[in-house]
C-alpha positions as CSV (number, residue, x, y, z in Angstrom):
1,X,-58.2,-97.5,-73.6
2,X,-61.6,-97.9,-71.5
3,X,-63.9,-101.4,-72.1
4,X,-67.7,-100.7,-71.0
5,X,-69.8,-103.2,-70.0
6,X,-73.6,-102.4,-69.4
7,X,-76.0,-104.3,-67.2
8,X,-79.1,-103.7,-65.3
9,X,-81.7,-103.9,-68.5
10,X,-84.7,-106.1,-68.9
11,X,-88.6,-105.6,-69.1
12,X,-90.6,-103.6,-66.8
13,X,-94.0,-102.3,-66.6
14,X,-94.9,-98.6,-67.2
15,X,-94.3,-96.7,-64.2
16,X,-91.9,-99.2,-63.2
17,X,-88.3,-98.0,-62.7
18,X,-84.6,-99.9,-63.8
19,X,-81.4,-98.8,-62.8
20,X,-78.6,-99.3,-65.4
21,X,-75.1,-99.6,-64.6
22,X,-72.0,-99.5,-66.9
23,X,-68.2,-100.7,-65.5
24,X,-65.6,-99.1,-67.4
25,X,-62.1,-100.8,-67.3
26,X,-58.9,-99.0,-67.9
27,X,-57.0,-96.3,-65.5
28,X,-58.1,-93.2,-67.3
29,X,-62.3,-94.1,-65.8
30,X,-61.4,-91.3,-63.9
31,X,-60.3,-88.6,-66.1
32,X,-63.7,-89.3,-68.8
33,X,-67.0,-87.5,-69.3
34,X,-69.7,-90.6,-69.4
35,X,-72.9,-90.2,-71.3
36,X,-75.9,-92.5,-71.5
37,X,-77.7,-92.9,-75.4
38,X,-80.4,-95.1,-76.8
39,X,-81.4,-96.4,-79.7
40,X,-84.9,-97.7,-80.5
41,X,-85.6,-100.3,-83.5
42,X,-85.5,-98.6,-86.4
43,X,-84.3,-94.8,-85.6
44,X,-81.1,-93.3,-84.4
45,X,-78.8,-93.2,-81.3
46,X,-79.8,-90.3,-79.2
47,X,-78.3,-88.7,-76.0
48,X,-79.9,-89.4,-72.6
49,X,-78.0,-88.6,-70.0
50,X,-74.2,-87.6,-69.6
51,X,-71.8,-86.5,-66.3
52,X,-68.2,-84.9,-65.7
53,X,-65.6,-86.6,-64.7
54,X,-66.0,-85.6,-61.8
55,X,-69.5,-86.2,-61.4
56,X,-70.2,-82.3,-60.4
57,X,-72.0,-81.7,-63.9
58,X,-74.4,-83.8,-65.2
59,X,-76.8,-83.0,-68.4
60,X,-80.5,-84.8,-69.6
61,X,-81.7,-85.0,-72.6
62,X,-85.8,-83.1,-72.1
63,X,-87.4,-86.4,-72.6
64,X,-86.2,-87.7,-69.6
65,X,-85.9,-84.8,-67.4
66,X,-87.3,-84.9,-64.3
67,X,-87.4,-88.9,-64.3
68,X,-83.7,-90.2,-65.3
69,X,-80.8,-89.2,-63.1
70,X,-77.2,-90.2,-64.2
71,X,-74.2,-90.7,-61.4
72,X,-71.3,-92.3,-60.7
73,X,-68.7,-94.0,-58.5
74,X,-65.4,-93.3,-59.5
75,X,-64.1,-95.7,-57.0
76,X,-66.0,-98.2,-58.6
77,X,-65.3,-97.5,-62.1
78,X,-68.9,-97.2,-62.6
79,X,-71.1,-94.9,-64.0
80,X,-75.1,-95.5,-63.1
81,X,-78.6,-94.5,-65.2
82,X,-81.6,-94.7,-62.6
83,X,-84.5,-94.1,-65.0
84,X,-88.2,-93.8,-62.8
85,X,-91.8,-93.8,-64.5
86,X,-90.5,-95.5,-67.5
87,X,-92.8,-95.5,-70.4
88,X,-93.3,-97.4,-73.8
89,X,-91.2,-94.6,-75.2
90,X,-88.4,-95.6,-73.4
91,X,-87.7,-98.8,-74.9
92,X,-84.6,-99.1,-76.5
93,X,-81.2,-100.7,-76.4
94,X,-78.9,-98.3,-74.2
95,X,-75.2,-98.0,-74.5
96,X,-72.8,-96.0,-72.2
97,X,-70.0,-94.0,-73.7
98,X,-66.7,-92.2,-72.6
99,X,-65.2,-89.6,-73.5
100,X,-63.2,-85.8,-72.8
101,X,-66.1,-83.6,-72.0
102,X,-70.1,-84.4,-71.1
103,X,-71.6,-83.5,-74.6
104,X,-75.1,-84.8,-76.2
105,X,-73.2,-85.3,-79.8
106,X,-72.1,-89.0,-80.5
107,X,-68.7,-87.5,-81.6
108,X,-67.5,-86.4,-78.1
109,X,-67.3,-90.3,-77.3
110,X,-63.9,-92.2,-77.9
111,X,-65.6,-95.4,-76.3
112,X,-69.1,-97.1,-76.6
113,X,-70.5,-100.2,-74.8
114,X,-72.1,-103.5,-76.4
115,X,-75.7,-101.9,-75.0
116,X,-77.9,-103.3,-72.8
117,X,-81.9,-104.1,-73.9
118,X,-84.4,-102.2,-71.6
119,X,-88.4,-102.9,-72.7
120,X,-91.4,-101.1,-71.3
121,X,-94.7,-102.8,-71.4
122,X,-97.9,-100.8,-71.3
């Protein structure tokens, strides 16, 4: 069983840059692929970001390419989303997930956070 809480969201400026974090609970943090999805009002969940367990892979959805980077401490028990030049487009609520293997489907998660709120004004 892994618990996920996110944190780090809030309103920024475009251009501006957040840093998310999610702290997973449970021994087996270790041993699970973490992704990063969003959902904006009004359309689906979508990937974002996701890493290996070990932290040696890590995959971004094209929208954020270039401007997100996923990573995370395992000796923490958390798993980070730094996200640079936001724009409008990235608003959304965004939830971290865990799971076997770092995949961009919403099935290859066992375990989903509450979300966290991130807003980007023009």
């Amino acid at each position: 069983q892994v618990r996920l809480v996110e944190s780090g969201g809030g309103l920024v400026q475009a251009g501006g840059s957040l840093r998310l974090s999610c702290a997973a609970s449970g021994r087996t943090f270790r041993s699970n692929a973490m992704g990063w999805f969003r959902q904006a009002p009004g359309l689906e969940r979508v990937f974002v970001a996701a890493i290996s367990w070990h932290g040696y892979s890590t995959y971004n959805a094209d929208s954020v390419k270039g401007r997100f980077t996923i990573s995370r401490d395992n000796a923490k028990n958390t798993v980070y989303l730094q996200m640079n030049s936001l724009t409008p487009e990235d608003t959304a609520d965004y939830y971290c997930a865990a799971g076997n293997t770092a995949t961009p489907r919403l099935s290859g998660y066992d375990y989903w956070g509450q979300g966290t709120q991130v807003t980007v004004s023009s």
